[in-house]
N, C-alpha and C positions, 0 to 999 in steps of 0.2 A: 346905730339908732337906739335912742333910749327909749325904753318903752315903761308904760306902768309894771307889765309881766316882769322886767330886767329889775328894778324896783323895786318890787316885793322880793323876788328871789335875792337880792340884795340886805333890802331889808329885814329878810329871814334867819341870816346870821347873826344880827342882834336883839334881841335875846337868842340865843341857842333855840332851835327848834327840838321842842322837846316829843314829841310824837304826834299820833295821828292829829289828835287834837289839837295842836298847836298848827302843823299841817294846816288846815281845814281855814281858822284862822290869819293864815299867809294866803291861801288862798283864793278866801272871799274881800283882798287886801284888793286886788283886781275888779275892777268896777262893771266890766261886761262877760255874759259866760261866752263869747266871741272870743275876748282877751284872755280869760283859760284856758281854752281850750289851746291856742296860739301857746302856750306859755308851758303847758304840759307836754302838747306834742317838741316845745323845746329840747325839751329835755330828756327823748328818747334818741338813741343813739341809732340813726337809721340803717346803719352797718350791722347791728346785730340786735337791732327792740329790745336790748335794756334801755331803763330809766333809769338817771341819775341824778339827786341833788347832795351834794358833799356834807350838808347837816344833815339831814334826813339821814346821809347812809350812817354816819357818824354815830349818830341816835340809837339805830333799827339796826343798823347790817344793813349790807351793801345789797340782799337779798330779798330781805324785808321791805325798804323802801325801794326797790326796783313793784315789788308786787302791790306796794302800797299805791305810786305814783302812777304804774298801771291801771290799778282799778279809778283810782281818780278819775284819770284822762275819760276812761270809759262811761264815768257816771257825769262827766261834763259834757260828753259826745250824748248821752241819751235828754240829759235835760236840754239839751239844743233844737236835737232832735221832737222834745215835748213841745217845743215851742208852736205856734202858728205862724203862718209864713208873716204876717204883720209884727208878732212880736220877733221873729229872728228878724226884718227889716229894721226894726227900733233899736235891738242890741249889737246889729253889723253895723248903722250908723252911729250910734255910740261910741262904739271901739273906734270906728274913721274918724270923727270928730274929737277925739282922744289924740288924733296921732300917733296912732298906734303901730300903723302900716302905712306905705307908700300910697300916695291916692291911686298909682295908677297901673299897680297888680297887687294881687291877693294870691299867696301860695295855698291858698286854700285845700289842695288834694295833700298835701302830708301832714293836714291837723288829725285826720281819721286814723282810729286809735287799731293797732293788729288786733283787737278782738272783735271790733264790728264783725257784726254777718251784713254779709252782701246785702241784704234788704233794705239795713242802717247806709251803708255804704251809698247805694243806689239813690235811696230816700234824701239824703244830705248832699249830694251833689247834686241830684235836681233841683233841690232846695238855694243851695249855694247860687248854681248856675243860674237860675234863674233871678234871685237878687242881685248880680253882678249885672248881669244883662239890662235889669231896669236903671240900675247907675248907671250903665254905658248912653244910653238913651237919654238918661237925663240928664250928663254930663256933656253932650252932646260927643258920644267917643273918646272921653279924652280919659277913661278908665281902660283898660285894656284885660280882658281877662285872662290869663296863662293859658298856655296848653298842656296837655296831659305830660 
């Protein structure tokens, strides 16, 4: 599945990603903070929570942009989290409307990044959960939400 996130990380490689900055820029290349967050959590290796993007390490060290892509994910999971439940509504139907993800799951429980605290954690899946559930409704079922 091609998504905007595969895209930008794509289109990352050209120009060379030159550091944070350029970073930050690939991005906000991503149209919804839903699609970031999708697009960070990509790129954590769930076997062992490094981060990796092959410009970035190339750039930084493999260590540098492991911490870099880290804090990212982090500060896209809090501006998510700043949202109200109306505006995460508007940017979760953006990112769906994008085709970004399947209509009818959302792996939504491995976007949350290993530094949340369980409060961020709790907060965002009730959050989550609960936006899914009004798709499910409104789709008449035909959205399904994952299990844990």
């Amino acid at each position: 599945m091609r998504s905007l996130a595969h895209e930008a990380m794509t289109n990352s490689r050209n120009p060379r990603v030159s550091g944070p900055e350029s970073w930050r820029t690939v991005l906000y290349q991503i149209p919804t903070v839903f699609g970031r967050l999708v697009f960070l959590a990509s790129l954590r290796d769930l076997a062992t929570g490094h981060y990796y993007h092959p410009d970035l390490a190339q750039t930084l060290g493999v260590e540098e942009a492991d911490r870099s892509l880290c804090s990212s994910h982090h500060q896209v999971f809090q501006q998510w989290l700043g949202f109200s439940l109306a505006e995460q509504r508007a940017d979760l139907d953006e990112y769906l409307r994008l085709g970004n993800a399947p209509r009818y799951a959302l792996p939504y429980r491995k976007l949350v990044p290993a530094t949340a605290r369980d409060v961020e954690r709790q907060l965002y899946l009730t959050d989550l959960e609960t936006l899914l559930e009004l798709l499910k409704f409104e789709q008449g079922g035909a959205f399904s939400i994952p299990e844990a």
